[in-house]
C-alpha positions, 0 to 999 in steps of 0.5 A: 408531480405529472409523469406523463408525456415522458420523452421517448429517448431512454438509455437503451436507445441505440447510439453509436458504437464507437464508445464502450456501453458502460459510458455511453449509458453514464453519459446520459446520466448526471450521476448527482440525480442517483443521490437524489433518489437515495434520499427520496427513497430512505426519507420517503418524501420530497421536504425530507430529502431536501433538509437531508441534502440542504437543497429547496422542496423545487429543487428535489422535485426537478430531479425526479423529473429529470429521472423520470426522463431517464427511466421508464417509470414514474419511480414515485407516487403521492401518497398524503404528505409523501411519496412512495416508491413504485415496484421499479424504484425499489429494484433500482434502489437495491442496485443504487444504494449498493453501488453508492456503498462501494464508493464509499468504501473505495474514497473512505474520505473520513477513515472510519468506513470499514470497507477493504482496501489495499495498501502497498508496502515496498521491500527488497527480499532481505528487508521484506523477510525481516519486517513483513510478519511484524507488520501483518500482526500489527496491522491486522489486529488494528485493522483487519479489513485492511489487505497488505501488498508487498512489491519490490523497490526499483526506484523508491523515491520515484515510487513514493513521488508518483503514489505507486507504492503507499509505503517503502522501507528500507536502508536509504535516505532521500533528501526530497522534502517531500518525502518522511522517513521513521527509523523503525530499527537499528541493526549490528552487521556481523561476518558471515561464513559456512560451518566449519569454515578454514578461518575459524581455525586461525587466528580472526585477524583482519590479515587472515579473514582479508585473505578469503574471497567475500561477497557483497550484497548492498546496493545502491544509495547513499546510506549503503555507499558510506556503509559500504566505504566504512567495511571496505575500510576494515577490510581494505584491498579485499576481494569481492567476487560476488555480489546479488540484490538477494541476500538468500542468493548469498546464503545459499552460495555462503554455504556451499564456500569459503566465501565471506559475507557482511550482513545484518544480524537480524537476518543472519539469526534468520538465514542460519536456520535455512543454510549452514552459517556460522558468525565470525566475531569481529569487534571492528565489525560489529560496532557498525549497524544499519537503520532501517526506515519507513519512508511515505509520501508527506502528501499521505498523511492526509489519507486517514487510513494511511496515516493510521497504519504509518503509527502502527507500523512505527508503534509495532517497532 
């Protein structure tokens, strides 16, 4: 293996400035030669290196020269029926082999590489309260590399479609084939008021409880529409007179008023620790419930790891 008559362009040479130095440098190298290394190094021969990565003894060999063209440095000596590294090939190795561990790590193409990762859960606040502690147990104690991020829902089929989010749950249903869905839960609705309310001094009729101002806090979709069709018609020609995306927003002024309020009773058991709520009983009401789904990219399911903590997420429900 001669070194000697190395060309004189390195890649410290100066080149023009109108590209950022990092890919002016990895432009010079075809980054396949950095494997090549790896095995040359760990196997510390030529012959071995080729049956690791099935390539011809003359194949390995043309590489290192390539790499010697690159790098001011033989990299490796004859040594009887091997190789071994010089001073330079190992400080390039401790760098080499750290840099091909962390992509690695960030392709995890098998699932199995126990490296940190994100994954993106979408929620409104009201649903993200209820299920995210559930969920950080579960995935936690499965997979505790993994790291969680919760991020509004804005536009939940766009955000699946377009991979901006891994996951969202919520109360919608999406007609796209694309896209999966689990039911995690079901929840019953109650009728919401303060304490010591007007109401809950007469009769709970229909009649009665239609006189109050009520809240409203769906929002839109499908399945909200004809959950919101079915209340209004149990109470039919009611005043609605506020409404907000945040159920906490609710809470707070539910508290504070004789407004009403529908909600699910997961999160009234929640909110009635924070602010003083109480629950109206009503039969016609509490007959009605929501589902609340997890929904993922069906292209997902190709990712191991995701696929993983999709099974988690519905075994832990």
């Amino acid at each position: 293996m001669e070194y000697n008559n190395l060309p004189a362009k390195r890649l410290n040479d100066p080149v023009g400035e109108d590209k950022p130095q990092i890919f002016r440098t990895l432009r010079n190298i075809d980054l396949n030669l950095l494997t090549i290394f790896e095995a040359v190094y760990v196997h510390k021969g030529i012959v071995n290196a080729a049956k690791i990565l099935n390539l011809t003894p003359s194949a390995i060999s043309q590489s290192i020269q390539k790499l010697r063209a690159i790098f001011p440095d033989p990299l490796f000596i004859r040594k009887g029926q091997g190789v071994t590294p010089t001073a330079y090939a190992t400080h390039l190795h401790e760098y080499i082999s750290q840099g091909l561990e962390s992509i690695l790590g960030a392709l995890d193409l098998t699932g199995s590489y126990d490296k940190q990762r994100t994954i993106t859960i979408g929620t409104s606040p009201s649903v993200g309260v209820l299920v995210m502690p559930t969920i950080y147990k579960a995935v936690k104690e499965h997979s505790p590399q993994l790291l969680l991020r919760n991020i509004p829902v804005s536009e939940p089929e766009t955000q699946l479609a377009q991979f901006q989010t891994d996951l969202i749950i919520d109360s919608n249903n999406f007609s796209a084939r694309a896209l999966g869905q689990n039911v995690l839960y079901a929840d019953t609705l109650v009728l919401v008021c303060r304490q010591h309310h007007p109401a809950l001094g007469q009769p709970l009729t229909i009649e009665n409880l239609r006189s109050y101002e009520h809240s409203s806090f769906m929002t839109e979709g499908q399945t909200m529409n004809l959950l919101r069709q079915r209340i209004d018609e149990i109470f039919p020609e009611r005043q609605v007179s506020f409404s907000s995306y945040n159920m906490f927003t609710m809470a707070s002024l539910i508290g504070s008023s004789d407004m009403l309020c529908v909600m699910p009773a997961r999160l009234f058991t929640l909110l009635c620790k924070c602010w003083p709520l109480q629950s109206i009983p009503l039969p016609q009401l509490n007959t009605e419930c929501i589902e609340i789904s997890l929904h993922y990219n069906k292209l997902s399911l190709r990712d191991p790891v995701l696929e993983n903590v999709i099974n988690v997420i519905r075994q832990a429900f």
